[in-house]
N, C-alpha and C positions, 0 to 999 in steps of 0.2 A: 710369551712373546712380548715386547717392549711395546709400548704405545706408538713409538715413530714406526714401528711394521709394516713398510708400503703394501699398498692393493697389489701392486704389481710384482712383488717379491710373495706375497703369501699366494697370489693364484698365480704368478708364472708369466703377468701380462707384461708384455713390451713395449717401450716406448715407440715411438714413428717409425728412426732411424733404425731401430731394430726387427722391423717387421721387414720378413721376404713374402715372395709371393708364391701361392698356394693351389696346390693342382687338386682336384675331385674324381677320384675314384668309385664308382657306384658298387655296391656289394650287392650277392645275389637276390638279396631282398630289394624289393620295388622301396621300400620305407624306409632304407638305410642307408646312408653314405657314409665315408670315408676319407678328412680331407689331412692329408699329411706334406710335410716340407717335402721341396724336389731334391735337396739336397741330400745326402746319407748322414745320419746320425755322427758326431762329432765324438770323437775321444770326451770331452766333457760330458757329454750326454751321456756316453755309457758308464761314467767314475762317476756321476750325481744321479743319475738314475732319469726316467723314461717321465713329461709331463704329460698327462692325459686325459683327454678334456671329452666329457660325453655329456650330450645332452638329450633329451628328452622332448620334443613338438607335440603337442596334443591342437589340433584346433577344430576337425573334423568330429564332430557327436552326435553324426545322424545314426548312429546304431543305438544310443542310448537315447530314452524315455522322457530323460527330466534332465538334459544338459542343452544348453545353445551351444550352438559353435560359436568357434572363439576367432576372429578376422585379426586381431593384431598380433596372434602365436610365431605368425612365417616370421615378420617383420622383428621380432622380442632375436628368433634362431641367428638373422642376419647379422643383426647387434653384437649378441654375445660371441660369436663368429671372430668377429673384429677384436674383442676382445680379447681372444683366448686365440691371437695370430702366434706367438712365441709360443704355443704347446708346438709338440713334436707329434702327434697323432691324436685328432678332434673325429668321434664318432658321434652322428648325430642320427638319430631314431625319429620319424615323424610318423605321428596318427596309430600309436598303439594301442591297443585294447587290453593288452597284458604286458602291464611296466615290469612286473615282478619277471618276469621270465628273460625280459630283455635288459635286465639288469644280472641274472646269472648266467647268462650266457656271456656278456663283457667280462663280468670276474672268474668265468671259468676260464678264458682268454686269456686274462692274465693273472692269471693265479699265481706264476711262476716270473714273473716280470719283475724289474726292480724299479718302482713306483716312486718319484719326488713326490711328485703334487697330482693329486688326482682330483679335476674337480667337476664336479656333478653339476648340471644346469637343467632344468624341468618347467618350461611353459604349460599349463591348462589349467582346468579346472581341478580343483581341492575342494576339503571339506575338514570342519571338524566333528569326527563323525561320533552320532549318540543314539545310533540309529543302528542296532544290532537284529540279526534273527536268531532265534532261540529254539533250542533243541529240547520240548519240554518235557522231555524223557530224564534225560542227562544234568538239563538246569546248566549247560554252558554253552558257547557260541565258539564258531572260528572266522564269528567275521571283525576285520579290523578296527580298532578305534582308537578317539584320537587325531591327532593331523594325518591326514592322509590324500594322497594324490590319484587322481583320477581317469583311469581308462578310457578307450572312447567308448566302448561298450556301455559305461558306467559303473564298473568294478574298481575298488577297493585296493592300495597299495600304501599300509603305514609306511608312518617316518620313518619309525623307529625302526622296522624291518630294513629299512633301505641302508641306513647309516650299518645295520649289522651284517648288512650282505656286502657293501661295499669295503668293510671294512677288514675283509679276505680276501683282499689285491694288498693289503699289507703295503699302503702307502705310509710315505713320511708324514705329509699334509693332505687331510681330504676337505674340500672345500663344499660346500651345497649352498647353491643358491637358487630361491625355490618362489617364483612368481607363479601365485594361487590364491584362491578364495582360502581363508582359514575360520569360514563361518559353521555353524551346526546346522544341520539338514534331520532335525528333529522334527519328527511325523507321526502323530499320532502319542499314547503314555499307556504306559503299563504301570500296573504295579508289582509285578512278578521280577524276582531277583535270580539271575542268573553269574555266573562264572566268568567273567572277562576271558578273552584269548592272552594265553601266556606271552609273557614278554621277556627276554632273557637282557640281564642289566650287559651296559655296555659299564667295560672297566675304568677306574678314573686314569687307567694309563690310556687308554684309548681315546677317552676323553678328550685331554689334551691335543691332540691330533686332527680333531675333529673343529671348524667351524660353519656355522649353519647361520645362514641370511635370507629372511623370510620377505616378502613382498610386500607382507601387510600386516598389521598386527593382529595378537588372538581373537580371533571370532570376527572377525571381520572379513568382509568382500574385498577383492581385489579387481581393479580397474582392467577393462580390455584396451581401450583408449589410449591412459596413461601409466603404461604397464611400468613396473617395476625397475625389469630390463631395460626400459627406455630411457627414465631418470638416470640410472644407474651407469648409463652408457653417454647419458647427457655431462653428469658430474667428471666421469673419468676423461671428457672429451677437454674440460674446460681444467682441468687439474692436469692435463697434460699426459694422465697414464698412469699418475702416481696419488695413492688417496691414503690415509694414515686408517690401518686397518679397524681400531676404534672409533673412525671417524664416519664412518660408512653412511651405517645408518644417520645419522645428524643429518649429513651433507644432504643426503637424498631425502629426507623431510622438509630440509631448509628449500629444496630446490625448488619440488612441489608448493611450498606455501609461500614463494616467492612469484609462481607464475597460478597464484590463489586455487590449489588444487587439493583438494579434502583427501587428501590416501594419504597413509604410514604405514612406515613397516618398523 
């Protein structure tokens, strides 16, 4: 893609005059909605294909041990919401415990769908994790490492797993954009070597396909306050809906060190 790549052509955002308004459907789940156009899908929409917007709310962590709850997650949903008004169908998940399951359950959904843009949006707590349990029999583990995003329970969902599960809706463009801690939660040392959990390489065609916008950089904490989704909805507010897709990250550093605020992503 060319440098001039608008924000809003790679994720599908629309300007003002392009945004309708949007009815909410509740799904049988208490923790999942559904918000789609009242309109019926347009002859364009079915010759370009379906934009799909799912995101992810974590803020509740009273079930796990070692996580706070997170107070700025609702407000990151409302934002990106806003942004992601021109998709055709926005499923949004709040307070899961098991990301992984409710991420195969969307691509089992549309598995058979013809995907433009599918883009992934995930509020809570992350980790970079170096923090494995070991089968000392076997000398390997199956727990994830790596960036990875965080249950409410406190359970474990690599990147990397997510980009290769998502990437069996067989979109044109999948986008992730991913407001988390990407610090290590290293606890204690060993010196016993074990067997990482397999990771199946993603293709360099698939590659391409794929962009991934992080909230913060490696190893480092990410703000509840000054969330990522915030700036990020701050920049697009003031750039009018249109942001030059290698511009991203910059714009949203400058923002924050303009109103003297210590995060990057």
């Amino acid at each position: 893609m060319g440098v001039k790549k608008k924000l809003k052509k790679m994720l599908g955002l629309g300007s003002a005059d392009e945004k309708s308004s949007l009815s909410r459907k509740n799904s049988t789940r208490g923790t999942m909605k559904q918000t789609k156009r009242k309109q019926k899908q347009t002859a364009e929409t079915n010759e370009n294909g379906l934009k799909l917007g799912f995101m992810i709310l974590n803020s509740d962590y009273s079930k796990s041990n070692s996580h706070s709850n997170l107070k700025g997650v609702p407000t990151d949903g409302v934002l990106m919401e806003e942004m992601l008004t021109s998709y055709h169908e926005v499923v949004i998940v709040t307070d899961t415990s098991d990301i992984e399951k409710q991420v195969k359950e969307l691509c089992e959904k549309h598995k058979n769908s013809h995907i433009e843009c599918l883009h992934f949006h995930y509020s809570g707590h992350g980790v970079d994790n170096a923090t494995i349990q070991v089968d000392s029999k076997k000398k390997a583990t199956v727990t994830p490492s790596g960036d990875c995003l965080v249950g409410c329970n406190g359970s474990l969902y690599s990147v990397h797993d997510l980009k290769q599960e998502l990437l069996k809706c067989n979109p044109g463009r999948l986008v992730l954009t991913l407001d988390s801690c990407r610090n290590t939660n290293s606890r204690g040392s060993s010196t016993e070597t074990v067997r990482l959990r397999y990771k199946k390489a993603i293709s360099n065609q698939d590659q391409q396909r794929i962009a991934v916008i992080y909230g913060t950089s490696d190893l480092h904490t990410a703000s509840d306050t000054n969330t990522f989704t915030h700036e990020l909805h701050r920049v697009y507010t003031e750039e009018n809906g249109e942001i030059p897709i290698l511009e991203i990250v910059r714009k949203v550093n400058q923002s924050w060190a303009d109103r003297n605020i210590e995060q990057m992503c």
